[in-house]
Structures are given as structure tokens and as C-alpha cells.
N, C-alpha and C positions, 0 to 999 in steps of 0.2 A: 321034668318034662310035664307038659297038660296033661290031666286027665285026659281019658274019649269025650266025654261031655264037655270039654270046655267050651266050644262052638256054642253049644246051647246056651252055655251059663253067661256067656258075651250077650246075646241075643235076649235072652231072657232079662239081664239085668239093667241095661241101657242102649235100648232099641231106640235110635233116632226118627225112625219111620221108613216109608216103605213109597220110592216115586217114579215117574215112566218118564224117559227120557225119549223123546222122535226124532231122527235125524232127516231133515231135507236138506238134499245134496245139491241143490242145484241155484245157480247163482246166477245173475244177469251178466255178472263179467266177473273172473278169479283176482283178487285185490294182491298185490305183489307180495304183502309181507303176510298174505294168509297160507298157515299152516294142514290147515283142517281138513278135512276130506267134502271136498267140495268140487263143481265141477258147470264149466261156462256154457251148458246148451239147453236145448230146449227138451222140457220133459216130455216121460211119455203120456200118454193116457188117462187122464185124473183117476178114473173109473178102477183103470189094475190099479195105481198107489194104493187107494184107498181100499180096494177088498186085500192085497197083501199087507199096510197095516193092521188091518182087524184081525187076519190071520195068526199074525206076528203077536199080537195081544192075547187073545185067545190061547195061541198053547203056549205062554209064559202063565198065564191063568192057569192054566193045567199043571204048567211045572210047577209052580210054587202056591197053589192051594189059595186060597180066605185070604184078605189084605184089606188094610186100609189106607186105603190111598191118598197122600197130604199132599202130592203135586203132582202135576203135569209141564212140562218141557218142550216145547217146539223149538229144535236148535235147528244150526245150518254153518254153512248155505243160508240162505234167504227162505226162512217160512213161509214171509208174505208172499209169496210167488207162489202157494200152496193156492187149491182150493177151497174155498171155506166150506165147499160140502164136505171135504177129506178132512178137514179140522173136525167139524160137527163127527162124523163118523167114530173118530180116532174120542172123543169123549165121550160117547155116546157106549161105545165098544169097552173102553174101560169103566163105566160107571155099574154095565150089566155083571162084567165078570167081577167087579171088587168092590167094596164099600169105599166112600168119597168120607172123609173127613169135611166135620162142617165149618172148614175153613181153608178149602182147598185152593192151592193157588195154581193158577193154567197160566200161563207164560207161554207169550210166543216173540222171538227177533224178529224187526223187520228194519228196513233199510229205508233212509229218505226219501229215495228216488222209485220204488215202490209202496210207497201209502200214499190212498186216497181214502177219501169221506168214510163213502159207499163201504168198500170194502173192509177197515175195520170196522164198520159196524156191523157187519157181517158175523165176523169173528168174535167179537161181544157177544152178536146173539146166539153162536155157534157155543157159549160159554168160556171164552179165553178172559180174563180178568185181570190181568196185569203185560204188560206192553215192555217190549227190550229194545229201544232203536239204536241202530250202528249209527252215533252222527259221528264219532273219530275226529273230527276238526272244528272248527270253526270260522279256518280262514282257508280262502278259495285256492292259494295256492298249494297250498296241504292238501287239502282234498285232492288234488290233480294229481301229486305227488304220490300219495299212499293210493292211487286208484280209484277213486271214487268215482260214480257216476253222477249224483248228484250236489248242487251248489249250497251253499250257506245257507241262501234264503230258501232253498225246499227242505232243509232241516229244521231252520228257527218255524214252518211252515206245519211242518211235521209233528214237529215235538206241540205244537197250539191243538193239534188235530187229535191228537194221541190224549191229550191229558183234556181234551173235552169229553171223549168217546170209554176212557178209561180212569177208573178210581185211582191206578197204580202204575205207572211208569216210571223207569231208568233209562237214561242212555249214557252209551261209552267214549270214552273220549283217548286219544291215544298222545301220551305226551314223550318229549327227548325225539322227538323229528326233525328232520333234517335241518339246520342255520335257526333253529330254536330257541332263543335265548330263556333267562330267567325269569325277565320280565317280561317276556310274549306270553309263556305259560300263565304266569303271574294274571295278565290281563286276561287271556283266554278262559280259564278257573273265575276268573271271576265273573267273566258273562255267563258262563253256563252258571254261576251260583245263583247270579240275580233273575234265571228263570223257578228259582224257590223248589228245584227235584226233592222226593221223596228217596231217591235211591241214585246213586251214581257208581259207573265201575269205568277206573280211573288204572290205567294199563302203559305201561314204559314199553317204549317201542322196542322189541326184540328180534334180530334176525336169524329166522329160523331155518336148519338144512331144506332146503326143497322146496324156498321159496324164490319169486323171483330177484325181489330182496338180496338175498343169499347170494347168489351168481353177479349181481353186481358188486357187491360190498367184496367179493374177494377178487373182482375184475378191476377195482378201485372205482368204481364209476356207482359207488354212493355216499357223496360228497357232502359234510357237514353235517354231521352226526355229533352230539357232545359227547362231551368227554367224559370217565366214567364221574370225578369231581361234579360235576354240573349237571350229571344224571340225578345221583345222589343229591344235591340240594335241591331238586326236581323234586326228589321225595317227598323230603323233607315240607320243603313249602306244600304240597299235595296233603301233607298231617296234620300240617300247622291253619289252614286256611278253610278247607271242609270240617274241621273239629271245630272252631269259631264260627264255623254258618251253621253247626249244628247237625252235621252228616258227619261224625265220626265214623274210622277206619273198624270193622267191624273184621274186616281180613284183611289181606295186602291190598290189593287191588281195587277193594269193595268198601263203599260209603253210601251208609243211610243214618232217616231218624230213625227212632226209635219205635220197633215193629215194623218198620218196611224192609228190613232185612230178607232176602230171598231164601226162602224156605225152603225151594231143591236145591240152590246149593249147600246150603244149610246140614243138609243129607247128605250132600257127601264129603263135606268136612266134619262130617261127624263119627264117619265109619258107619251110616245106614245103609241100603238097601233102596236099591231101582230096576226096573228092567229097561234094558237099551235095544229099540229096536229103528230101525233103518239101516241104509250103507253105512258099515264105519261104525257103528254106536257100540260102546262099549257098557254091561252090565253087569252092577255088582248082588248077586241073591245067596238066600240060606235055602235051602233043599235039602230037609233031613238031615238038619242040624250038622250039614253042610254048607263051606261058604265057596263059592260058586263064580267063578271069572267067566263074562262070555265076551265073546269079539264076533262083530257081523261082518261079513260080505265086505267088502271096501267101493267094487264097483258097482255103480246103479243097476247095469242090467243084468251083472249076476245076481246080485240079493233076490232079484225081484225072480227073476229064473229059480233058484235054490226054493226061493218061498213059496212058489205054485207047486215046485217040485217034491219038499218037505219042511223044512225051516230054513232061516236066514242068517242063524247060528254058525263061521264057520270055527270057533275053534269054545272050548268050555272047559275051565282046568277048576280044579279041588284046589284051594289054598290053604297053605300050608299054616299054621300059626305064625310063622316067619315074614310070610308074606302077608298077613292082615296085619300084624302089628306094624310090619314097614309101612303100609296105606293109611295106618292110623296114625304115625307120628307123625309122614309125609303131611297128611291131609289136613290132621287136625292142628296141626302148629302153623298154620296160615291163620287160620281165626281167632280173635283177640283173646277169647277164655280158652286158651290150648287145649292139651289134654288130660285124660283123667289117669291118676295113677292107678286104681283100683282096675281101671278097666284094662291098662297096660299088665297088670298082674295078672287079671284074668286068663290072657291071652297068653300069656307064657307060663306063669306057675308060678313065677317069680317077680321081685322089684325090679323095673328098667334100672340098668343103671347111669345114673346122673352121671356126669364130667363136672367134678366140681369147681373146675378152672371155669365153665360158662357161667357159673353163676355168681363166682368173684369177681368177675371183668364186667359184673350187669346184662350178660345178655339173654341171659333166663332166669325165670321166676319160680322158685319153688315155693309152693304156700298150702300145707295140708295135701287136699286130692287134688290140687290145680298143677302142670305145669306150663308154661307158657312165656313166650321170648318176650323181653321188653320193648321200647322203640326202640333205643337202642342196638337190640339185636335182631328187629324184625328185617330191615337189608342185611342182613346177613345169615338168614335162613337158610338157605340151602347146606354152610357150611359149618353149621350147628346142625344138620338133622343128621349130616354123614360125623358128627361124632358120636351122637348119640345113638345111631345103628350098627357101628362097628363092632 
């Protein structure tokens, strides 16, 4: 079994870093096949978001003491529908209660059909320094399809505006869409290649319970979807095409060069440390060499009620070394240099143990203190990590 001290000796000896996740819930219209805790109206009050952020930051600053801070996150929902004074705030709030690493990266989404000039520059000067835009398609009947509000050309319009205003932008692109062939993807990947991105996150379209997606796909009335064969060389081509423009796969989903690799996710495929505050936002922290699960509020106006009230926290569990190791094989075996054996040892007392069937069949790599899936065995993730946690 761990020592008592294992926590700390995890924490002590390969600290990823430490970063704030924001969650804006609110969306101009809910996209069918989104999952996320998001929600199609009109906000409240800039004025209350922004003083129960600060709140929200503040007594996580209280709960977990001194930090240094290597990122900030504005997820969604649609950030850019944010305030850029509530932005300004929300950095402003964290740089008094923690130290800012001098290389911090602020990330904020926004979507095509909300950016204008004006406004990110705003958020520039607000300090956000790296740009996340949802363009998901490229061709106009896709967009229609998956929900979108805005056209091709307020994307290709967008992404010009974004990477004038910003050193660092990504945008996502959603492929295996409905009557999709190989070659639409094929062409598709290659117009977003020849706009030259620093980062791309490159996403197979999944249909998730509780989306609108969901209710048709088992109504039958989500017609031409590929097949799992055609998904799969989906992939494939996806590894084969960004590796040759020189955005290699850095995680499944995730392609950049070299250094623009996103630094909170980074964090928590590494098994680091964030605090999640908004509706919904989930937070991983060590508290007296304790490791710390929080879950917020889900709906808007309770979070923001809870948080005038006391905090926005509604649930906070002790994880157990079972459960940090589960988050750490989960987490870390999406990203290309997997995980570390030493730290796996940390966290239990003992060696994980290997299936040495995965690594005769190629589809994991053991080498010294690395373990990690091949290409080979990176589609096939999921069903490699439940052998390796059973």
C-alpha cells in the first residue's frame, strides 16, 4: 500500500504545474452534437459574472495557498460572448492572488460568427494571448448540419482577424460527418493546412447521450455517417498529412509545431493541477498533500446564487491513490510521450503492471521510465487502458 505521504511525494517529484480553468456557459445557439454544459440564452448581468468570478478565484487562492500560475482557460460555451471587462477581471484577480509564470499562456474559444476586430482586441489587451476558434467545417453544408451559425467565409474571415490580433491561434475542425468521404476530408485538411496554423485540434465526430445528435441517430434520422473502416482511415490520413506539414500529433486529437503545444492541456495530461471555476467546471487540486476533485454548480443561476451565497463548489471528494492513478493512465496515454513509470509507482507503492500481450501486438511501448501506445495502438486507446487498470 502508499505510504501517508505518497500524495506529497507525487506532487513533489513531477509537478506539471498548476492552471484556472473558466467556464462560460452560454452560447448563441446549443450545436446538436455538443455535449458540454452550455446553455442558448441570454446572460445575466456582466457586473454579478464578473464579481462571482473574482469570488470564485479568491477562495480557491485561499484553499490552495502560493502558486504559480502557467495558464489560464476561458472554455464554453462561447467565451467571446464574455465581457472583455470580465476577462480583464478574471486576469487581473488571478495574477494578485498567484504568481504568473513568465510564460503564461491565457486562452480564450470563440466562434466565427462572434468575432469582430474591436473586440478581440479588447481581449489582447485584456491579456488573453493565444486564440481557440470553433470553425468545425469548412464547407457550408456541414456547418448547417452540425449547427453552426456562421458561413465558411466568416471563418476563413475570422481565422485572418485572429492571427493578425494574436501571436497564437488553433482552430478545430470536426471530421467523419455526415456523406463525408476520404477525399472531402482529404481536401478539407488540406485547405485548413495551407492557411500554415501553429496548432490545430482535429476531433471525429462522436455521438454523445444527451445530445441532439443522440435522439436522432437512434430515431434513424442521422443519415450518412461513415462507417467505423472509413472513420479509421479518417485517422489515419489525419497522422499522416499534419505530420508531413509539420503539425505532428502531440495527443489524439491535438496537432501543433513545435512549442505551440497547449500548455493547459498539457496540465492535465499530465496529472497537474487547476482550479475549475464556473457552471459545470471541474477541478483538479492538492490541499495538504491532498489530492482534491471539485465539481461546480451545473446550472447558471444556481452557481451564481451558491457563490453570492458561499461558494460554487457543489461537490469536493479526497481521491483515493486508485483514482489519481486511474486519471493518470486515462489522461496521460492520450499524449505522444505517455506516462511515467516511476510516477505510476509513486502513486501505488508498486510497478503498474504491464499486459505483455500489448506490447507483442505493438500497441504499447515500453522503454526505461516511458510508457506509451504506438500509432498503432493509439485508435485503440480506450481498450488498452481498461487493460491496463483492471
Amino acid at each position: 500500500m502508499p505510504s501517508e505521504n505518497w500524495l506529497q511525494g507525487v506532487c513533489v517529484k513531477t509537478d506539471p504545474g498548476f492552471g484556472l480553468y473558466v467556464h462560460w456557459p452560454y452560447c448563441a445557439q446549443k450545436c446538436p452534437y455538443c455535449d458540454f454544459n452550455s446553455f442558448a440564452r441570454t446572460p445575466e448581468d456582466a457586473s454579478v459574472w464578473t464579481a462571482a468570478y473574482v469570488a470564485e478565484i479568491e477562495r480557491h487562492a485561499d484553499l490552495v495557498g502560493p502558486q504559480t500560475l502557467r495558464s489560464i482557460y476561458f472554455g464554453g460555451g462561447t467565451p467571446s460572448l464574455m465581457a472583455a471587462e470580465t476577462v480583464q477581471a478574471v486576469i487581473d484577480t488571478a495574477q494578485r492572488v498567484w504568481s504568473f509564470s513568465n510564460d503564461i499562456e491565457i486562452t480564450l474559444e470563440a466562434n466565427p460568427s462572434s468575432v469582430e476586430t474591436g473586440k478581440l482586441t479588447d481581449f489582447r489587451s485584456a491579456g488573453v494571448n493565444r486564440l481557440s476558434l470553433g470553425v468545425q467545417a469548412l464547407k457550408e453544408d456541414d456547418l448547417r448540419r452540425l449547427g453552426r451559425l456562421h458561413s465558411t467565409q466568416d471563418a476563413l474571415t475570422a481565422l485572418d482577424v485572429a492571427r493578425r490580433v494574436f501571436d497564437r491561434v488553433s482552430f478545430d475542425l470536426i471530421y467523419a460527418r455526415q456523406d463525408q468521404t476520404l477525399a472531402d476530408w482529404s481536401a478539407e485538411l488540406t485547405q485548413a493546412l495551407s492557411f500554415d496554423p501553429g496548432h490545430l485540434s482535429l476531433y471525429q465526430l462522436t455521438i454523445e447521450p444527451g445530445t441532439a445528435f443522440h435522439d436522432r441517430f437512434h430515431r434513424g434520422n442521422l443519415k450518412g455517417l461513415p462507417d467505423e473502416d472509413v472513420a479509421a482511415d479518417m485517422f489515419d490520413l489525419t497522422q499522416d498529412m499534419t505530420a508531413a506539414a509539420g503539425l505532428p500529433a502531440y495527443e489524439i486529437s491535438n496537432h501543433a509545431k513545435s512549442g505551440m503545444q497547449s500548455r493547459h492541456n498539457l496540465i492535465y495530461w499530465s496529472g497537474g493541477s487547476w482550479a475549475g471555476i464556473g457552471p459545470g467546471a471541474h477541478g483538479r487540486l492538492w490541499v495538504e498533500d491532498e489530492r482534491i476533485g471539485t465539481e461546480s454548480f451545473l446550472n447558471p443561476a444556481t452557481w451564481l446564487k451558491q457563490v453570492q451565497a458561499s461558494c460554487g463548489t457543489q461537490k469536493q471528494t479526497v481521491l483515493s491513490a486508485q483514482d489519481v492513478l486511474n486519471e493518470y493512465v486515462m489522461m496521460g496515454l492520450r499524449h505522444i510521450d505517455g506516462i511515467s513509470r516511476q510516477r505510476t509507482n509513486d502513486i501505488l507503492g508498486f510497478d503498474l503492471a504491464i499486459d505483455p500481450d500489448l506490447v507483442e501486438m505493438g500497441f504499447l511501448e515500453v522503454s526505461g521510465d516511458q510508457i506509451k501506445t504506438t500509432a498503432k495502438g493509439r485508435p485503440l486507446l480506450n481498450q488498452i487502458i481498461e487493460r491496463l487498470l483492471v
